[in-house]
N, C-alpha and C positions, 0 to 999 in steps of 0.2 A: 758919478763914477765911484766906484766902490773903492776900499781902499783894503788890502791884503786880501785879495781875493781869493789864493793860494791856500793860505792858513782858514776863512771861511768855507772854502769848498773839500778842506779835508777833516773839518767840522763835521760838517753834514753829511760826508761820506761814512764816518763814524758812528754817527745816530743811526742812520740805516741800517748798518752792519749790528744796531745794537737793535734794534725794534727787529730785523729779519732773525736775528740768534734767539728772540722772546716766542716769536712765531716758530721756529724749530720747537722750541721746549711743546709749544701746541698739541704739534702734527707727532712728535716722542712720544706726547701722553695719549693722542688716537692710536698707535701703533701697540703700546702696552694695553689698551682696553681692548684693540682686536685679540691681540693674543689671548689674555682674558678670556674671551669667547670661546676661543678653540680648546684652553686648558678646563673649560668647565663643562664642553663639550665630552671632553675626553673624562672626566672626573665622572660625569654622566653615565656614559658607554661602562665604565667601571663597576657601578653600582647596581645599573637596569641590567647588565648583559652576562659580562668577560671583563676580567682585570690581570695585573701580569702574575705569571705564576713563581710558585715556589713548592718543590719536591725534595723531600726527603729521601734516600735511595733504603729500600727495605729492611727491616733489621726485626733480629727475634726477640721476643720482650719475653722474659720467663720467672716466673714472681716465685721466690723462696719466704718460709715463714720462720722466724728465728723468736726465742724465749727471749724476755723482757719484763720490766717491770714499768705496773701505769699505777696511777693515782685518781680516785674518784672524787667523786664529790665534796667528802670532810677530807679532801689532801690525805686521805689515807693509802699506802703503797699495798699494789698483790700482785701475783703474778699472773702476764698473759702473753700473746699470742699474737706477731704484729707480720703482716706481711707485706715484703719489701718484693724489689724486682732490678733486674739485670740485664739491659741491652749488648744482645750479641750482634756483633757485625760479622758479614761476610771476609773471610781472609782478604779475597781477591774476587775483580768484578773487574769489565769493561762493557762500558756504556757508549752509545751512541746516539748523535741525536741529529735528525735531519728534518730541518725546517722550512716551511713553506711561509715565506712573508709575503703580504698584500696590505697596502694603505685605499683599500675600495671595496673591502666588509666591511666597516661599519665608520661611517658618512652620517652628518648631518648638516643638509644645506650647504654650506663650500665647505665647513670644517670635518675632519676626517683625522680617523686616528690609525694608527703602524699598528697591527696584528700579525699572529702569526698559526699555524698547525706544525704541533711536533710531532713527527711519527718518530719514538723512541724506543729503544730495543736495548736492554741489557741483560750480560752472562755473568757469574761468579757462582763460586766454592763456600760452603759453610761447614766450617771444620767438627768435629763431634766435640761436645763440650766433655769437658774434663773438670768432673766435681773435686776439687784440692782442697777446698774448705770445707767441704761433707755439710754441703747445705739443705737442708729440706727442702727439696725443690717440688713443686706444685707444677708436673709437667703436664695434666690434663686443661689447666689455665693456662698454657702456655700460647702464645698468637708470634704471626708476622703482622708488624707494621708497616703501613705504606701511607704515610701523610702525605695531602696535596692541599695547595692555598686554596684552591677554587676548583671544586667536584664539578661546575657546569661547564667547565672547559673538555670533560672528557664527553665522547661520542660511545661510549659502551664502557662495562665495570674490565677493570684489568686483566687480562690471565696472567696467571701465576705456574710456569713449570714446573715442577718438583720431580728430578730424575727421569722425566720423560711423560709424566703424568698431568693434567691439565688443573688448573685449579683458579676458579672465579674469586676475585676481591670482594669484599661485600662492604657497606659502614658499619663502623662501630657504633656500639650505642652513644658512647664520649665524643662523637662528631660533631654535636649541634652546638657550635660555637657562636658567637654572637658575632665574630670577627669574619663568618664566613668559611673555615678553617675545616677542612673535612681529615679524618682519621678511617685511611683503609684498611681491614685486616683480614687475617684468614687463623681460624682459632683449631687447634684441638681437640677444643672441644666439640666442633661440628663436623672434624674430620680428624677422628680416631687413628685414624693410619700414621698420620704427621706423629704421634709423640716418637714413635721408634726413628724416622726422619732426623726429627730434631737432637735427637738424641747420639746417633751415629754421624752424622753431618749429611750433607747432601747438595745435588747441583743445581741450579737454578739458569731457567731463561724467562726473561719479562720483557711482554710487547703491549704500547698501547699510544693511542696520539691522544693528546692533550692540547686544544686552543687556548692563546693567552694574549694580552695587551703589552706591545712595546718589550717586554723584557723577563725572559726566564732564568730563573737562578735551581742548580741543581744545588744539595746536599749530598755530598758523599757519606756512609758512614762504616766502608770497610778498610781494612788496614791496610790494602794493597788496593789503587784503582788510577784506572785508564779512562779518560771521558775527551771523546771527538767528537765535534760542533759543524753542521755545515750546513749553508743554505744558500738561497738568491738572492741574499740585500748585499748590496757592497759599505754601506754605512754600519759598522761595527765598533760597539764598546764593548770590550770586556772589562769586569770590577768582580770584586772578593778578596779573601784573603789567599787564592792562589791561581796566577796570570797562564796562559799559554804559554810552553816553551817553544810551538811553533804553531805558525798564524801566516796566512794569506788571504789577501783581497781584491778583489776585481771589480768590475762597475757592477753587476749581476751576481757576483758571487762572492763567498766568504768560508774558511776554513781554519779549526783552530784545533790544538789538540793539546788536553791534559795528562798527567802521571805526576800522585801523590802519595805518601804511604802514612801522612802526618793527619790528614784533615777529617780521617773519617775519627780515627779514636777519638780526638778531640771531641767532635760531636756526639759520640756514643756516650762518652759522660754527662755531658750537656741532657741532650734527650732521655736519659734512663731517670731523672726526675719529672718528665712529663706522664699523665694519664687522663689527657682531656687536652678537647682542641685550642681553647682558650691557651693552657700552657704554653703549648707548642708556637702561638700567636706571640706570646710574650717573648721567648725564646727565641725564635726568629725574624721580630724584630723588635730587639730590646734597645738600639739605639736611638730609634724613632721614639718608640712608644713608652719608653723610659720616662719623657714628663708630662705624658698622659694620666697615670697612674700609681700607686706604689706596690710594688710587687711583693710577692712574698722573699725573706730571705734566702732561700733557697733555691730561685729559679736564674738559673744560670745568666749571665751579662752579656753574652754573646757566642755566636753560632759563626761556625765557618764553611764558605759556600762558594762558590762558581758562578758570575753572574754574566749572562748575554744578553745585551741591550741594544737592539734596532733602533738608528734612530735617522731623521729626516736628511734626504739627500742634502737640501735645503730649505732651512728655516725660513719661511720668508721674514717674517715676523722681526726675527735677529740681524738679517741681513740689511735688510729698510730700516731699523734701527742705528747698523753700525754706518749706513749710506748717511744717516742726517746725519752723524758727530763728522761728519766730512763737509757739511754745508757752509759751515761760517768761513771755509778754507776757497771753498768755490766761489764760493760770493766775495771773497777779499782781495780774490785773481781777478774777479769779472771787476769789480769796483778799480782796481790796481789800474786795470786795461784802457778800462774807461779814462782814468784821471791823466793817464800818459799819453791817452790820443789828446787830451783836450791840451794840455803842454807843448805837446810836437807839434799838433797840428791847428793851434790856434786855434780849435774849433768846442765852443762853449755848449756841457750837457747838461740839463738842466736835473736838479732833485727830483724831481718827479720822475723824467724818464730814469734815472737810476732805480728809483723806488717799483716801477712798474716794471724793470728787467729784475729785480730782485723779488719781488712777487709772481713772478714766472717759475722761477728756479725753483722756489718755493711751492709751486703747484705740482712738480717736476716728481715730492717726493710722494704727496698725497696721491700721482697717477700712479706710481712704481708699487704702492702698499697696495693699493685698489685692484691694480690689472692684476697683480702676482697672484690676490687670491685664488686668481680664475685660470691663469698660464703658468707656465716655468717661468722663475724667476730670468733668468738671461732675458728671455724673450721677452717682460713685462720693463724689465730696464730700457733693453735695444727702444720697445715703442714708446718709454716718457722722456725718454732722451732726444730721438726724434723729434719730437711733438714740440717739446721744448727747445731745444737751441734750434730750430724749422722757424717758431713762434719770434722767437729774438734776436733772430737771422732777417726775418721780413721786418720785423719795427725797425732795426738799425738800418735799414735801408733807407728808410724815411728820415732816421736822426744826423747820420751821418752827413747823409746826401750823395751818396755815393754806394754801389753796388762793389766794386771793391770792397774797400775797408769792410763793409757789412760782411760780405762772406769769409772773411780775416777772421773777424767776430765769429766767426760760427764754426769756420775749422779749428780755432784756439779751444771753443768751448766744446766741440766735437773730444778734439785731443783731453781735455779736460775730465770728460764721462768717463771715455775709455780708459785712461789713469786711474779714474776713483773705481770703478770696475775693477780694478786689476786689484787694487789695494785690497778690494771686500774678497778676494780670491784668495787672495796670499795672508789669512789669517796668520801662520807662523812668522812670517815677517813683513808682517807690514809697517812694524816702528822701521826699521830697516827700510825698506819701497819709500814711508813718506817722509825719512830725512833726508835721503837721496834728492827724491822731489822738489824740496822744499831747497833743498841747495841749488839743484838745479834752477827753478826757479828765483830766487834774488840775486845770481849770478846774472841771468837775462837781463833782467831790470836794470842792473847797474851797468852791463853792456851797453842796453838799449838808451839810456842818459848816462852815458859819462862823460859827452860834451856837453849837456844842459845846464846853462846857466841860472839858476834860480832864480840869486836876486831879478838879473834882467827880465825872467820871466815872470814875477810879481809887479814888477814895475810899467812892464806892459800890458799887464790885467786892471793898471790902477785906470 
């Protein structure tokens, strides 16, 4: 006859709970090497294809030459001839952009990445420049620019309106970046007409669609601008240095709309030390790529932008992730249940079947990762869930000895999924859902034995 059999069997119960919480760490680290897959998938699709974009909104770059003094070779001083340049921006502009999202262009094997087609369209004003500083201005060099991250995202070159007049984009020669970083312009020089344009001001419409990965960020860069966002994902982030004052979402659909008169100047000083695509790469993304490199002194620290980010209804990846930090909680209930039938009901379970219901649960999380790849996550939980408390619904038939208490066992554990379900739903409050829970439950417990006599119930196991 054993002796403290109580204190022995909440030993063992403990070990379990501490070998099944080793095996969680396991099935965590298969979850992050799946994910792995799909982000190197997606890192892939980036580099062979489409990556996410980044536009700059048009602006006139118009190089003046001012007198100076250089130093040659013996550090001796003389006089020369240095030419600088001036990024004008559009007074006023409003942009639109309407976006076609699908995560079923570009797939590999189950993993799959969020794309999108922008058909965008924008208007604005470019006021006649006003020489106050009587600069020697080089207006036959004079161009619009039009940078884009990734030139393979467009299906045709730009048109560019000018007062009613059509005008095709072309690359610059300064495009071939090594970052990938293309420089659109239309010069002066190839079209003689533009210097008196430029000169007087003039109106502008621009249309062109542009595909991109997961997430487009505009640059505004005139002093007055309007930019509205809208498409068919309901899953929307916006990020930058300036939010929607008004946004709406739906399951299919999303709407967002801006008004700034701050962001474009800002960027027009920024940009007017760029002339190469590299530049522009640094500048646009100087807080990434800041300890990649050392920049020149000069090249500005950061750019302000508009960013719209697409992203996964549901992560599976994240979700099956936050599902196992919920495991050792389920397994402490089912073990909990266990140890009070055997108390109440005088009826002895042996380690082993503990061990083999806690290595069910345990396979519960590897079916939820596995199925989801292939189904909607609901749907991939609803059948390991099944599958599982189905599984330890029928052994406890056989443990118990009894069809009752068995399906006790499996409505408890039923109720148990759909709870942790709920908690993976209610991201915003789920510290909230699981103190609740957690009260709720050792309230039970102490219901359930608060005539239990311990001692006598140790003395009877001796």
């Amino acid at each position: 006859m054993r002796r403290n059999f109580i204190n022995l069997k909440i030993g063992a119960i403990l070990f379990l709970i501490l070998i099944f919480y080793i095996g969680l760490f396991f099935i965590s680290g298969l979850v992050s090497e799946r994910q792995s897959y799909q982000q190197q998938v997606i890192h892939d699709i980036a580099n062979e294809q489409i990556r996410p974009q980044q536009i700059v909104a048009p602006y006139l770059k118009l190089p003046y030459q001012v007198q100076t003094t250089c130093n040659d070779e013996q550090k001796k001083s003389y006089p020369c001839t240095q030419t600088l340049f001036i990024a004008v921006g559009a007074e006023t502009t409003n942009w639109n952009a309407q976006f076609k999202v699908s995560d079923s262009t570009y797939k590999r094997n189950i993993y799959k990445a969020i794309s999108y087609q922008n058909s965008m369209s924008g208007k604005g004003t470019f006021k006649a420049i006003e020489n106050e500083s009587k600069r020697d201005y080089l207006w036959e060099q004079a161009e619009i620019i039009f940078p884009i991250q990734d030139a393979r995202g467009l299906n045709a070159k730009p048109i560019f309106n000018i007062d009613g007049k059509a005008y095709k984009f072309d690359f610059s020669e300064q495009s071939q970046g090594q970052r990938g970083f293309d420089l659109m312009h239309l010069t002066a020089k190839q079209y003689p007409e533009l210097v008196q344009k430029f000169q007087q001001g003039f109106k502008f419409d621009l249309e062109f669609e542009l595909e991109g990965l997961s997430e487009f960020s505009f640059i505004p860069t005139s002093y007055e601008m309007t930019y509205q966002a809208k498409g068919n994902w309901g899953d929307v982030k916006y990020d930058g240095q300036s939010l929607p004052f008004k946004k709406s979402s739906e399951k299919h659909q999303f709407q967002a709309d801006w008004k700034n008169i701050a962001l474009g100047k800002r960027n027009l000083e920024n940009v007017s030390l760029c002339e190469n695509s590299q530049c522009f790469y640094q500048v646009l993304n100087a807080q990434n790529a800041a300890a990649e490199a050392a920049y020149d002194s000069r090249t500005p620290s950061n750019i302000s932008g508009i960013s719209t980010q697409f992203l996964e209804p549901v992560n599976i990846y994240t979700q099956t992730d936050r599902a196992i930090k919920y495991g050792v909680m389920v397994i402490i209930i089912t073990f909990g249940c266990f140890f009070l039938f055997e108390v109440l009901k005088q009826l002895k379970i042996h380690p082993v079947q503990y061990a083999l219901v806690a290595m069910a649960q345990g396979v519960f999380f590897v079916l939820l990762l596995s199925i989801s790849e292939y189904y909607a996550f609901a749907l991939a939980y609803l059948a390991a869930a099944i599958a599982c408390v189905g599984l330890i619904t029928w052994y406890l038939y056989f443990v118990v000895k009894g069809i009752k208490p068995a399906l006790l066992f499996g409505i408890l554990l039923g109720v148990l999924y759909g709870m942790m379900y709920l908690l993976l739903q209610s991201s915003g409050k789920t510290f909230l859902f699981g103190s609740i829970l957690s009260f709720i439950l050792i309230a039970c417990v102490m219901f359930i034995t608060r005539h239990v006599n311990w001692y006598q119930s140790e003395q009877q196991s001796q």
